[in-house]
MARDOBA-844642 format. One line per 3 residues: their letters; for each residue x, y, z of N, C-alpha, C. Coordinates in steps of 0.1 Angstrom, whole numbers. Layout:
N
A> X,Y,Z,X,Y,Z,X,Y,Z  ...
END
This chain:
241
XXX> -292,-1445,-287,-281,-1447,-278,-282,-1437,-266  -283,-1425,-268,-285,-1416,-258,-295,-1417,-250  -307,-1421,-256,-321,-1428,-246,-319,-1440,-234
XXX> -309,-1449,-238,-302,-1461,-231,-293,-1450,-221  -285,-1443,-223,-276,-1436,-215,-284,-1431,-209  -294,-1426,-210,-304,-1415,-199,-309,-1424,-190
XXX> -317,-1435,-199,-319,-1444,-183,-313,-1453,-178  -302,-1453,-184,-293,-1461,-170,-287,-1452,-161  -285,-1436,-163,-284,-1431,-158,-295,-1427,-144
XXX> -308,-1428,-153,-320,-1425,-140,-318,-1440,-131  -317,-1451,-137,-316,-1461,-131,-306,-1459,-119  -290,-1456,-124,-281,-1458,-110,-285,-1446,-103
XXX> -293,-1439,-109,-297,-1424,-92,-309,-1429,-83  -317,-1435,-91,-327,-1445,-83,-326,-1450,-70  -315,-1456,-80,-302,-1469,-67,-296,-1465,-59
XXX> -292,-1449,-60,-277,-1443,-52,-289,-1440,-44  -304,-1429,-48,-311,-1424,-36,-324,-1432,-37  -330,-1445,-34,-335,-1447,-30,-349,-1442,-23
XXX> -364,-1446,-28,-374,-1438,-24,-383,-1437,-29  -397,-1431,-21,-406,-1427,-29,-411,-1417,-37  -397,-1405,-41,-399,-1397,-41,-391,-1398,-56
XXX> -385,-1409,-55,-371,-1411,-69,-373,-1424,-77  -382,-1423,-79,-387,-1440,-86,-379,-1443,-99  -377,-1457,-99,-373,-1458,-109,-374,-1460,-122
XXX> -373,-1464,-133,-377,-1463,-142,-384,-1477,-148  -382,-1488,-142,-392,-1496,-143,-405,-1496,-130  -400,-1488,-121,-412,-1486,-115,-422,-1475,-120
XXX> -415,-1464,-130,-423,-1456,-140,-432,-1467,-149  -427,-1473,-154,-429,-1479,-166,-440,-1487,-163  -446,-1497,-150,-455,-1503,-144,-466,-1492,-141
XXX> -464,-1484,-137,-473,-1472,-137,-479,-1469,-148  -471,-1469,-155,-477,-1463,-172,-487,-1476,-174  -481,-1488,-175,-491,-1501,-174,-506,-1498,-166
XXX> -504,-1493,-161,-511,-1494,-150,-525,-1487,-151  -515,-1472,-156,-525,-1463,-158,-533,-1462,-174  -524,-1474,-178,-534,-1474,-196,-547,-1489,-193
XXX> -543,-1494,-186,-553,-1503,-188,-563,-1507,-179  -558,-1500,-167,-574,-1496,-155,-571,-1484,-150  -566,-1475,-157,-563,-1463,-149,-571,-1451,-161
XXX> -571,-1437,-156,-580,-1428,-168,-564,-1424,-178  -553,-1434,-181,-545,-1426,-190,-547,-1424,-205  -556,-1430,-210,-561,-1433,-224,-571,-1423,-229
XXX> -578,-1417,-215,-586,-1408,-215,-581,-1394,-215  -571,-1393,-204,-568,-1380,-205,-557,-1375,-217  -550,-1388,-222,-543,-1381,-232,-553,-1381,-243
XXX> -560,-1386,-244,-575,-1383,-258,-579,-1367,-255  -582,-1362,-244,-586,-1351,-243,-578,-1341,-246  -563,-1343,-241,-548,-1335,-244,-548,-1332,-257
XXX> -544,-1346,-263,-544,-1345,-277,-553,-1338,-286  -570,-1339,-282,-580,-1331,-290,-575,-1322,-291  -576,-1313,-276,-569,-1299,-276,-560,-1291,-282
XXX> -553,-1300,-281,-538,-1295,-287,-541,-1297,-304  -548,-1305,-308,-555,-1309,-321,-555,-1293,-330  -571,-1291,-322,-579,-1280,-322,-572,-1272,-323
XXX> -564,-1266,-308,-554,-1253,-313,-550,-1251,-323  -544,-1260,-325,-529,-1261,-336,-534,-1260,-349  -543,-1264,-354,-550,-1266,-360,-553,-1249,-368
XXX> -565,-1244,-360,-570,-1228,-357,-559,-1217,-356  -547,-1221,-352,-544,-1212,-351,-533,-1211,-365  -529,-1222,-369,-523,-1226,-381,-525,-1217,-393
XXX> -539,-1221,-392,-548,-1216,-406,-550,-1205,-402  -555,-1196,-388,-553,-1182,-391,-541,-1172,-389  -531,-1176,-383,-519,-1169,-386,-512,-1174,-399
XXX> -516,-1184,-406,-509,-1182,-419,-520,-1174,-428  -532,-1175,-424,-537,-1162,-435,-529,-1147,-428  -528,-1146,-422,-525,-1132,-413,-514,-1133,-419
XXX> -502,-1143,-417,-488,-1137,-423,-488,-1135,-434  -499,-1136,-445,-498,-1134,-459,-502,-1121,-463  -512,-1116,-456,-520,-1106,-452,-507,-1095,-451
XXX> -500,-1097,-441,-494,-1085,-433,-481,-1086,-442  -476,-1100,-450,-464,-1099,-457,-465,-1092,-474  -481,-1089,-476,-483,-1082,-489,-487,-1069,-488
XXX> -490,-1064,-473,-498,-1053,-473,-491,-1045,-460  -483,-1034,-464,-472,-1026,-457,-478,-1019,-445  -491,-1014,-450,-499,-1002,-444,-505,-1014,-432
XXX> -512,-1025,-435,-516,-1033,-424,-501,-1040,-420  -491,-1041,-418,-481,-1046,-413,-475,-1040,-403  -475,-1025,-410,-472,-1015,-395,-481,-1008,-387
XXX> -496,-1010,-393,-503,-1012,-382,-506,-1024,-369  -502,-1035,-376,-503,-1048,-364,-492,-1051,-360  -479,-1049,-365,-465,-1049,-357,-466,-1049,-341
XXX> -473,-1037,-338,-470,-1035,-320,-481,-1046,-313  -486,-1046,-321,-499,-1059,-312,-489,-1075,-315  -485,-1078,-322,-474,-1089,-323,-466,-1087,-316
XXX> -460,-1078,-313,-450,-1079,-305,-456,-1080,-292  -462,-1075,-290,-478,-1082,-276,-479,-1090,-271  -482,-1095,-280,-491,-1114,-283,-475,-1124,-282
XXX> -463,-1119,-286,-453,-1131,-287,-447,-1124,-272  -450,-1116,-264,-441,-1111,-251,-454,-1110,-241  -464,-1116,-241,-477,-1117,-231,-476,-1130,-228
XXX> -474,-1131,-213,-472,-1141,-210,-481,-1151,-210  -483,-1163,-213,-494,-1179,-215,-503,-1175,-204  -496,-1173,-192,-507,-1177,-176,-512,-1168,-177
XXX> -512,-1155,-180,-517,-1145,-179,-530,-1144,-186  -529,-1150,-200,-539,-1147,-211,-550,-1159,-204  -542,-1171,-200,-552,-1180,-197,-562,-1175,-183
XXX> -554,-1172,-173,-563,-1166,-162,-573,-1156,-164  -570,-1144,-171,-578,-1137,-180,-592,-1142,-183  -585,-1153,-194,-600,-1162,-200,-606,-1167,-193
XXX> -600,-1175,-184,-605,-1182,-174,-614,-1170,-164  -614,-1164,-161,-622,-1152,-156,-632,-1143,-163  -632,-1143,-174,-639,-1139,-188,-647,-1147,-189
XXX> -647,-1156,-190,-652,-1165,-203,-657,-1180,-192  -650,-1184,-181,-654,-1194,-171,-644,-1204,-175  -643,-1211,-161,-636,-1225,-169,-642,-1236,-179
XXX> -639,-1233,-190,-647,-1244,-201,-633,-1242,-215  -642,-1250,-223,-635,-1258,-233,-629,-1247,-241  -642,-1236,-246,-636,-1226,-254,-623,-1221,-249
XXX> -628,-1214,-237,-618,-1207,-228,-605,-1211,-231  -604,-1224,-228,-588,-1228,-231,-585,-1232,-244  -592,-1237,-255,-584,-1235,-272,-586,-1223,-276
XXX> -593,-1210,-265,-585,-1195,-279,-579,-1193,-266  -574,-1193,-254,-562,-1192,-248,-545,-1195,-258  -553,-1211,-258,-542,-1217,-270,-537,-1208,-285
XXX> -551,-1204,-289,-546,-1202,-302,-542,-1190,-301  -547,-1180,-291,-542,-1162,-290,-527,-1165,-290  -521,-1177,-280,-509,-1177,-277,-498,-1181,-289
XXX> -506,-1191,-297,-498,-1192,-307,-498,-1185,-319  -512,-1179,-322,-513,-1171,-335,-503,-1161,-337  -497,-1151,-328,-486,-1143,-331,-472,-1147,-339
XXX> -469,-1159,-333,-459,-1166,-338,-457,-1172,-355  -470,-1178,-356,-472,-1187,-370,-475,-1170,-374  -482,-1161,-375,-481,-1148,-381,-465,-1141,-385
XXX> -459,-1142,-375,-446,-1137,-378,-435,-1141,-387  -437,-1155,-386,-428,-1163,-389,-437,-1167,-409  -444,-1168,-407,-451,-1166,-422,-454,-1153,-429
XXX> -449,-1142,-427,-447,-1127,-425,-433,-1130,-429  -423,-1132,-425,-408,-1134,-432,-410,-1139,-443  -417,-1149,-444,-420,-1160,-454,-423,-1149,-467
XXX> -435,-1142,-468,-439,-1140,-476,-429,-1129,-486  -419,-1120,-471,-413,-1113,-473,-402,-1117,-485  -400,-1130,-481,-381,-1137,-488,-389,-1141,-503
XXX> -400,-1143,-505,-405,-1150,-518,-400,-1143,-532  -393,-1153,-540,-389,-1147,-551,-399,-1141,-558  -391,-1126,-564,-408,-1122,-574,-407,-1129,-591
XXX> -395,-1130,-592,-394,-1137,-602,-408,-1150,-610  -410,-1155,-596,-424,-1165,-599,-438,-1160,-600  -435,-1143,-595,-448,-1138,-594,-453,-1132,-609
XXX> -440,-1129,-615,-442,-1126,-629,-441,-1137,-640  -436,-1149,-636,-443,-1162,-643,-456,-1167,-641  -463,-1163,-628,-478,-1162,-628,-485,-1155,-634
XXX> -481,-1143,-636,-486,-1135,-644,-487,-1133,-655  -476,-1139,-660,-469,-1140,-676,-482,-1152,-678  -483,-1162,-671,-487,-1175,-678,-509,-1171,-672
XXX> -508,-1158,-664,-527,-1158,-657,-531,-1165,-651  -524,-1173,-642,-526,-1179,-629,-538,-1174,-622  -550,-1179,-619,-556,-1175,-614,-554,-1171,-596
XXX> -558,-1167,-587,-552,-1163,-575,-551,-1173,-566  -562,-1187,-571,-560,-1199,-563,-547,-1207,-567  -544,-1207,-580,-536,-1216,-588,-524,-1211,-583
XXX> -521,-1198,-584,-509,-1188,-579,-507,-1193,-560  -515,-1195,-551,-513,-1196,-541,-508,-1213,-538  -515,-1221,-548,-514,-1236,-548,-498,-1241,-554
XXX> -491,-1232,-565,-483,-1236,-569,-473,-1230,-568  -476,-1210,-572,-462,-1201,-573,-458,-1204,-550  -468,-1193,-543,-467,-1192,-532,-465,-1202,-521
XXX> -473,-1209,-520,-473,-1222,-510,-453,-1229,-511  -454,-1234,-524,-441,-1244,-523,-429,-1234,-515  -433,-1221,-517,-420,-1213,-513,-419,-1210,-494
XXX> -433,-1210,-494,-435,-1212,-479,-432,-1217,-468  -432,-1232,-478,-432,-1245,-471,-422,-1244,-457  -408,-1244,-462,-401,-1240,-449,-406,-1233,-440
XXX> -416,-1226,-438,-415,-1213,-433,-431,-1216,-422  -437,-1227,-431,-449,-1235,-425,-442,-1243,-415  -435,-1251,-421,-429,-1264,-410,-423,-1255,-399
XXX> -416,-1246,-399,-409,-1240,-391,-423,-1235,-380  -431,-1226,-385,-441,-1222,-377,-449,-1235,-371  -447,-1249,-376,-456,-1260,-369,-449,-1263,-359
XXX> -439,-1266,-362,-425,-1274,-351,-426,-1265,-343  -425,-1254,-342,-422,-1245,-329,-435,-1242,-322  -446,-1243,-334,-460,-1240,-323,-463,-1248,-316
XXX> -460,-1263,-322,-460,-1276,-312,-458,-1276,-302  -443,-1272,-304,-434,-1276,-286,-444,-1260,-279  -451,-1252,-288,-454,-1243,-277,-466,-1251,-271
XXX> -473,-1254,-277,-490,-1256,-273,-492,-1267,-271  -479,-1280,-271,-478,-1290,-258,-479,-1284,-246  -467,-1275,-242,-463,-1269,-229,-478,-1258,-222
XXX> -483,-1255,-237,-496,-1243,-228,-508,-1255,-221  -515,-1259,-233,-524,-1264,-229,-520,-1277,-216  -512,-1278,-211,-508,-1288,-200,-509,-1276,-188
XXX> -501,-1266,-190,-502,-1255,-178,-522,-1252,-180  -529,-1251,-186,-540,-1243,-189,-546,-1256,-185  -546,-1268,-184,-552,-1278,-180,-551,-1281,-161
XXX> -537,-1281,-160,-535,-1279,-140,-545,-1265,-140  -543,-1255,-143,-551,-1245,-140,-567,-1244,-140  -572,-1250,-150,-584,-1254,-144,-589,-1263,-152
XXX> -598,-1278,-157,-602,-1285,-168,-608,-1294,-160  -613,-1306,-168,-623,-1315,-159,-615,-1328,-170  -609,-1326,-171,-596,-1336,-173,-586,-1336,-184
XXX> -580,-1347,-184,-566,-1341,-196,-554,-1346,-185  -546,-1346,-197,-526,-1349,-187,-524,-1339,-177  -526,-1323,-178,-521,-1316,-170,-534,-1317,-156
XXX> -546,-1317,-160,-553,-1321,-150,-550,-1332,-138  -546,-1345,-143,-542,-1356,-136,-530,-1352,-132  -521,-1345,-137,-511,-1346,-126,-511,-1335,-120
XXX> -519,-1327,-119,-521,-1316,-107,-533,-1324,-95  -541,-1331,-98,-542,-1341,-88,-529,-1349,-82  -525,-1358,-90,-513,-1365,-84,-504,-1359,-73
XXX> -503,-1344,-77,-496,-1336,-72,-499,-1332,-61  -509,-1332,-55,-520,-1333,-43,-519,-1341,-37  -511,-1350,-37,-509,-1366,-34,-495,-1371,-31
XXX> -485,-1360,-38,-471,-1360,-39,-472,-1377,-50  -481,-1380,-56,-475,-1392,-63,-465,-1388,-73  -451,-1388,-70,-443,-1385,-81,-440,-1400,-92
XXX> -442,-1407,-89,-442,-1419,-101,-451,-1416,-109  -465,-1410,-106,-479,-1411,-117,-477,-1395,-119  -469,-1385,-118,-469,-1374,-123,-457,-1384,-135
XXX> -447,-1389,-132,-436,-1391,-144,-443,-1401,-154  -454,-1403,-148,-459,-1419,-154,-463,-1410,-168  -476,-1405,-158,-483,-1391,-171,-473,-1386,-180
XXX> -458,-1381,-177,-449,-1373,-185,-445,-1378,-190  -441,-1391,-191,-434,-1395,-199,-441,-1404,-209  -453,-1410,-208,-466,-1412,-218,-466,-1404,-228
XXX> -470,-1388,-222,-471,-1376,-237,-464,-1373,-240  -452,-1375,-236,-436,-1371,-242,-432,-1381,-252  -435,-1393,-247,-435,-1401,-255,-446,-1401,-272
XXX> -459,-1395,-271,-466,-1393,-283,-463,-1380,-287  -451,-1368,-284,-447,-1361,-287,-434,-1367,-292  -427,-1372,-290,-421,-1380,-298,-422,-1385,-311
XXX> -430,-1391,-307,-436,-1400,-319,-445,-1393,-332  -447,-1386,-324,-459,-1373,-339,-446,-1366,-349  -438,-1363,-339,-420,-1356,-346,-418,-1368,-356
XXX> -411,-1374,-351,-406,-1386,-363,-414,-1391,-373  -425,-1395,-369,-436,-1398,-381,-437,-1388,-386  -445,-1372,-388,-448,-1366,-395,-440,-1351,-399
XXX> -433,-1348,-385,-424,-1335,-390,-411,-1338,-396  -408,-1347,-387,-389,-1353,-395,-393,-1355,-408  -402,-1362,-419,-403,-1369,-429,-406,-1354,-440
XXX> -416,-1348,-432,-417,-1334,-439,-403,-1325,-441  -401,-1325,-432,-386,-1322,-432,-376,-1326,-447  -378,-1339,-445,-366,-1344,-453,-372,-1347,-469
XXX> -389,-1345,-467,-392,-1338,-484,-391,-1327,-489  -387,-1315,-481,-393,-1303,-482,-383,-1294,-494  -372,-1299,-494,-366,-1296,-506,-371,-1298,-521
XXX> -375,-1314,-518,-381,-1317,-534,-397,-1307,-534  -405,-1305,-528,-411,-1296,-527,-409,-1281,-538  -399,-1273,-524,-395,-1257,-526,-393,-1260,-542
XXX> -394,-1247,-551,-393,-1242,-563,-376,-1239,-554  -369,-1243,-569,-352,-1239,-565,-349,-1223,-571  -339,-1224,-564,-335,-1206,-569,-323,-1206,-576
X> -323,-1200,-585,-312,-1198,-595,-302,-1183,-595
END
């Protein structure tokens, strides 16, 4: 319902200001046509997506070992405290331009831009995690000799879980928004690539065309896979008594 409200709303501003500067939303929508079936839009969101893949991915798996790391071991927690606090208050453009000067404009450059940017985050937030875990299950591992795999697969993990999805969902919406800025800034293609061309051009219909394409498969990756996780995640968690 609210999606209908929004574009009939874009629709009657269309209408009120007329232009090439205010297009409308079926003239978005022809564009998008346009640009998936002789245009590079199929291409650059494959490349987007890889990226964002890759990050998310990398950075996942090593800030969740790091927040387990830092959430069992006091002495390494307050030594890497002030570098987190770094890494989550250093700004994206910064780290990317850096690389980008370091390292050249290439592929690496921009997925450990990506992942420096997110790893603090999935660290911190799995760092709480480890903190809130009941010990109660740690001495049912113990009591029962849980090996250290079995213990992480069954006692630790299930209790995490919240604390995973939390660090996915938020690294998402982060490392949509980087790798799109890290792509205008420099890449040999991708969504943020094409519409910093576009942008060169003032084509504001094929910059919205582009935005609302990957908004739309950001969309869609939410409801398919994080809403559903979401709404199992209880039957999952071990309950607390």
């Amino acid at each position: 319902m609210s999606v209908a409200v929004g574009l009939l709303t874009w629709q009657a501003l269309a209408t009120a200001f007329p232009g090439r500067l205010f297009p409308a939303p079926s003239a978005v929508a022809l564009e998008i046509w346009r640009l998936a079936t002789t245009g590079p839009l199929l291409a650059d969101l494959g490349k987007t997506l890889t990226r964002v893949a890759i990050g998310f991915v990398v950075a996942m798996l090593l800030g969740t070992a790091l927040g387990l790391a830092l959430g069992r071991n006091r002495t390494l927690d307050r030594l890497a405290a002030p570098w987190l606090v770094v890494g989550l208050n250093l700004p994206a453009i910064v780290l990317a331009i850096a690389l980008y000067i370091w390292l050249g404009l290439s592929e690496f450059a921009l997925i450990l831009a990506v992942v420096l940017n997110k790893l603090p985050l999935v660290a911190t937030t799995l760092r709480e995690g480890v903190r809130n875990l009941d010990p109660r299950y740690d001495e049912l591992a113990q009591a029962h000799r849980l090996s250290p795999g079995r213990r992480l697969r069954l006692v630790v993990l299930p209790q995490l879980l919240p604390f995973l999805v939390a660090a996915a969902r938020t690294g998402l919406a982060l490392i949509w928004k980087i790798v799109l800025v890290f792509e205008v800034l420099g890449s040999d293609g991708g969504v943020g690539f094409r519409i910093n061309v576009m942008f060169q051009f003032f084509d504001i219909t094929g910059i919205l065309a582009m935005t609302a394409s990957f908004v739309a498969v950001v969309i869609a990756f939410d409801g398919l896979v994080l809403r559903p996780l979401d709404q199992r995640m209880d039957r999952w968690r071990p309950a607390r008594t």
